[in-house]
ROROGU-107656 format. One record per residue (C-alpha): x, y, z; residue in one letter. Coordinates in steps of 0.2 Angstrom, whole numbers, plus 5000, padded with zeros to 4 digits. Layout:
N
XYZA...
END
This chain:
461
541760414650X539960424654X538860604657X537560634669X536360744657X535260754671X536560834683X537360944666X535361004663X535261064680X537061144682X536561234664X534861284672X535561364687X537061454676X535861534665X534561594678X535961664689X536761744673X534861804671X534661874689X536361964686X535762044670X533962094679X534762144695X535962284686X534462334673X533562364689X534962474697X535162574683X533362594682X533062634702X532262474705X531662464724X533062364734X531762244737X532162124725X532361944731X534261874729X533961704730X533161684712X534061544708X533461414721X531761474723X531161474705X531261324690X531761374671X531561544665X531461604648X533161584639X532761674623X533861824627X535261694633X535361564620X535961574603X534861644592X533961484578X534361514560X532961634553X532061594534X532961684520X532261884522X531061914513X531762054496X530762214501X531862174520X533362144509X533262304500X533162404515X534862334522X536262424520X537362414504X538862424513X538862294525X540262154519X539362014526X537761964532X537162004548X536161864560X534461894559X533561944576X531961844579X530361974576X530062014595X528461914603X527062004613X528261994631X529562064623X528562224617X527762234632X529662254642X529762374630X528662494634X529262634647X528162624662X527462454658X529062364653X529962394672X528462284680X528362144665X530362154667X530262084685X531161944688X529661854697X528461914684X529761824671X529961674682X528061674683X527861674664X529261554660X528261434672X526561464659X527661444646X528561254651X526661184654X525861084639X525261204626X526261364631X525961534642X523861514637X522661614649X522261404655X524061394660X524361564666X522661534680X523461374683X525161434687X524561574697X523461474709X524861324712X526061474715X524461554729X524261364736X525961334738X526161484751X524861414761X525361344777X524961144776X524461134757X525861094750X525960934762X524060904757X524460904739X525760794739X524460674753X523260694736X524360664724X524660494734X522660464737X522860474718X523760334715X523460244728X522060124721X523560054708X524660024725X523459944732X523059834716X525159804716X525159754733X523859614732X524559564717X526359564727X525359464742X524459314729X526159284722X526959294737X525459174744X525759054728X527559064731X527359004748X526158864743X527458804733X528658794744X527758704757X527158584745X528758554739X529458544757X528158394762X528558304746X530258304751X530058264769X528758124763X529958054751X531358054765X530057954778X529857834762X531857804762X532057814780X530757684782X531457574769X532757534775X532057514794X531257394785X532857294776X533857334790X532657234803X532257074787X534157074788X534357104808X532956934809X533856794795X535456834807X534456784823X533856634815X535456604805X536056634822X534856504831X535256374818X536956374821X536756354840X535556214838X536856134826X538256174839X537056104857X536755944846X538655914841X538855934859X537455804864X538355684852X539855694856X539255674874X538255534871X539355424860X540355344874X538955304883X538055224869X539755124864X540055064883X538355014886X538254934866X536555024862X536255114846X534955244841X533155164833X533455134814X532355234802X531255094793X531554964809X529954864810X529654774826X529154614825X529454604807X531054524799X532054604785X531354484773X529754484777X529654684776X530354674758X528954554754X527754694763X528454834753X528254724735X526554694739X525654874747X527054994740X526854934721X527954864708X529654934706X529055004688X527755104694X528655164709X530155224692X528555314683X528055394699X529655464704X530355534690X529155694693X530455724704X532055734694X531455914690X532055964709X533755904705X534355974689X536155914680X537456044682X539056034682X539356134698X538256014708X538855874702X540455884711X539255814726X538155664727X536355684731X535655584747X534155454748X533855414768X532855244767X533255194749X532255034751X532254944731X533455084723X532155154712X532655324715X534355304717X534255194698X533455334689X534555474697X536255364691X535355354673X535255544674X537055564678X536855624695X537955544709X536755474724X537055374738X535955284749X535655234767X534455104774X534354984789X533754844782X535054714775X533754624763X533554814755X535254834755X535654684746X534554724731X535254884729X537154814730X536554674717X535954824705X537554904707X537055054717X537855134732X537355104747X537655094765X536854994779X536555104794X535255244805X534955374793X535355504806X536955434814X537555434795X536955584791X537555694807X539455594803X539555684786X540355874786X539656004781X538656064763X539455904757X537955864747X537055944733X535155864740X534455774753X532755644751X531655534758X530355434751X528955384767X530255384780X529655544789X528155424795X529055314803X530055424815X529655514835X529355714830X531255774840X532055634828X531455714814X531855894819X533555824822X533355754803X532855914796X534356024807X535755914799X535155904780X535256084782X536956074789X537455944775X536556044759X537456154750X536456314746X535456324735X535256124736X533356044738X533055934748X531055834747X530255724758X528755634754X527555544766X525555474763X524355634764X523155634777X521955744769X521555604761X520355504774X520355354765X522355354768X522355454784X521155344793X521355174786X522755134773X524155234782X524055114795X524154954784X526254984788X526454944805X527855034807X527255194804X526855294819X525655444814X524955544801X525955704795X524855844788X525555954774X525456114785X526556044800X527955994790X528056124779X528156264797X529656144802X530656164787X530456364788X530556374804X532256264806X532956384791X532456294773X531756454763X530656454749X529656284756X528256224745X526956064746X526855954729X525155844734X525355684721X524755514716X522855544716X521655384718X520855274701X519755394693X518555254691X518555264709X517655444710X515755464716X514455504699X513155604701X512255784696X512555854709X514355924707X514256034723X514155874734X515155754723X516655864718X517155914738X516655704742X517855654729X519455764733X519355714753X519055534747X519755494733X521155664731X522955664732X523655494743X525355564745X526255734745X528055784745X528955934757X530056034745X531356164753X532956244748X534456264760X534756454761X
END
């Protein structure tokens, strides 16, 4: 149970001072008090002086000449009575005690008496001019307006103090809102991002597979024709003017001896590892010429095939006990299904064919390659000038120049990814110019004597 001791404090207070107003009220009857006397006491004045109310504090042992003068008689002690204070003599006086006796004389002095240091003369002038102010008309209102005034300076102080933190909170707040909304516009705009890379690869995944299906089409179209009318599509490595044997002879002599070209192209084996999952399918060599490549990948245990149109090529492979087959690359290569081969190359045949012929190459190696699968092509380097301007035409059958940028922009854009350009097969060294002046001889020697050859490397996605 819990007490309100302020609400208790104040119901005591107002019992006592109207026990106290009944007790003055009768004392002034009997004494032919004026009937003037106010009758609401109770509400219009605080505390008053309780002395003659309250129980009486225990007194300090009398003293013996007080003991001796009580009377023998008595059978137990008596409560001592306090010794009475100045007030208390003055009520007793007969003309003087009826004004000190007066309730709002005794409300005026118990007022004295409740401020700090008790009813001095200090207290009693300040009591008596709050009780002369209050009556004015207005001042009671101008006390309180100054007793704001006062402490207005630490409101004021509060208030700014309540307006920088609520400034600071504020701050915070915004800041932490625009880092929010900042990091939002980053994720929004990421995935804009992703979400338009992936829209694109299904355009041209998109693109890809209706090229492949327009040129199975054109095929199929074509094919009658070409078997009623008994032509065939050009061959890739067909010389005119030149017989088989003779071009094998050509090769022997400019391309170099079947030795070097094995040291040569085993740089490449590095594009083609041996795994067991890619083993399952062959790799490719379009225009196998000698089987050099084809040797070294059947060494490695790689499956390969090859596909050449010239018989006297052909034959040496078969006799080394290679697989081969006689035929246009391209006819062979758009007849096989699809990702049925783990890589697709081709040593110097790119050279030799029209620039739609080798588009349509490029469109079915990535039809036939399984991802992931590599396929290379390799073809002389025409920033080289020695090769570009004189020794790529010691072939008459090749048609022009292929430089390292253009072919690499045909494999990305017909859908090989990660395309890179491997330049190889530099000139002798003892060719390179001598001289101090490395500034002029070191750019004269890579455009003369540089890189003869490069090879196109992509991956089928």
């Amino acid at each position: 149970m819990t007490i309100d001791l302020k609400k208790l404090q104040k119901t005591i207070q107002a019992e006592v001072n109207r026990r106290e107003y009944e007790r003055v009220t009768a004392s002034a009857g009997s004494a032919n008090l004026p009937s003037d006397v106010p009758t609401d006491i109770v509400r219009s004045f605080e505390l008053i002086d309780l002395e003659g109310v309250l129980p009486a504090r225990p007194q300090a042992p009398v003293e013996p000449e007080v003991a001796a003068t009580a009377p023998a008689n008595d059978e137990a002690p008596q409560a001592q009575t306090p010794p009475p204070s100045l007030y208390r003599k003055l009520r007793a006086l007969p003309v003087v005690g009826r004004y000190f006796g007066h309730p709002r004389v005794m409300n005026f002095l118990t007022r004295a008496r409740q401020r700090p240091g008790g009813a001095t003369l200090k207290n009693l002038f300040i009591t008596l001019a709050r009780a002369v102010v209050v009556r004015i008309p207005g001042a009671l209102r101008l006390m309180h307006v100054l007793a704001v005034t006062r402490h207005l300076p630490e409101r004021l102080n509060a208030l700014e103090w309540h307006i920088a933190d609520g400034s600071t909170r504020l701050r915070n707040v915004g800041v932490q809102v625009q880092d929010q909304t900042n990091q939002s516009l980053y994720t929004y705009g990421l995935a804009i991002q992703q979400n338009e890379q992936y829209l694109i690869e299904r355009m041209r995944r998109l693109e890809q597979l209706v090229r492949q299906q327009t040129m199975t089409i054109a095929e199929l179209q074509a094919r009658p024709q070409a078997s009623a009318s008994g032509a065939t599509l050009p061959a890739v490595a067909e010389a005119p003017g030149m017989p088989a044997e003779l071009y094998l002879e050509f090769e022997a002599n400019f391309r170099g001896s079947p030795e070097m070209i094995r040291e040569r192209l085993k740089h490449n084996l590095s594009y083609f590892p041996v795994d067991p999952q890619w083993l399952t399918h062959p790799v490719l060599d379009l225009g196998c010429g000698r089987g050099e490549w084809l040797q070294l990948l059947k060494e490695q245990g790689i499956p390969a095939i090859g596909v050449d149109s010239n018989s006297a090529m052909i034959d040496s492979c078969k006799q080394a006990g290679l697989e081969v087959y006689m035929g246009d690359a391209l006819d062979y290569l758009a007849a096989m299904p699809a990702h049925s081969l783990s890589g697709l190359t081709a040593f110097h045949i790119i050279e030799h064919l029209p620039l739609d012929v080798f588009i349509r190459l490029i469109d079915e190696a990535l039809r036939v390659v399984r991802p992931g699968g590599a396929v290379l092509f390799e073809t002389p380097n025409p920033e080289n000038l020695i090769t570009g301007a004189c020794n790529f035409y010691v072939d008459p059958t090749h048609r022009n120049p292929l430089p390292p940028a253009l072919v690499a922009f045909l494999l990305k854009a017909r859908g090989f990814e990660r395309v890179e350009i491997d330049r190889r097969h530099p000139a002798d060294p003892a060719l390179l110019l001598k001289g101090s002046d490395e500034a002029i001889t070191g750019p004269l020697n890579g455009l003369l004597f540089g890189p003869q050859d490069y090879a196109a490397i992509g991956y089928a996605p």
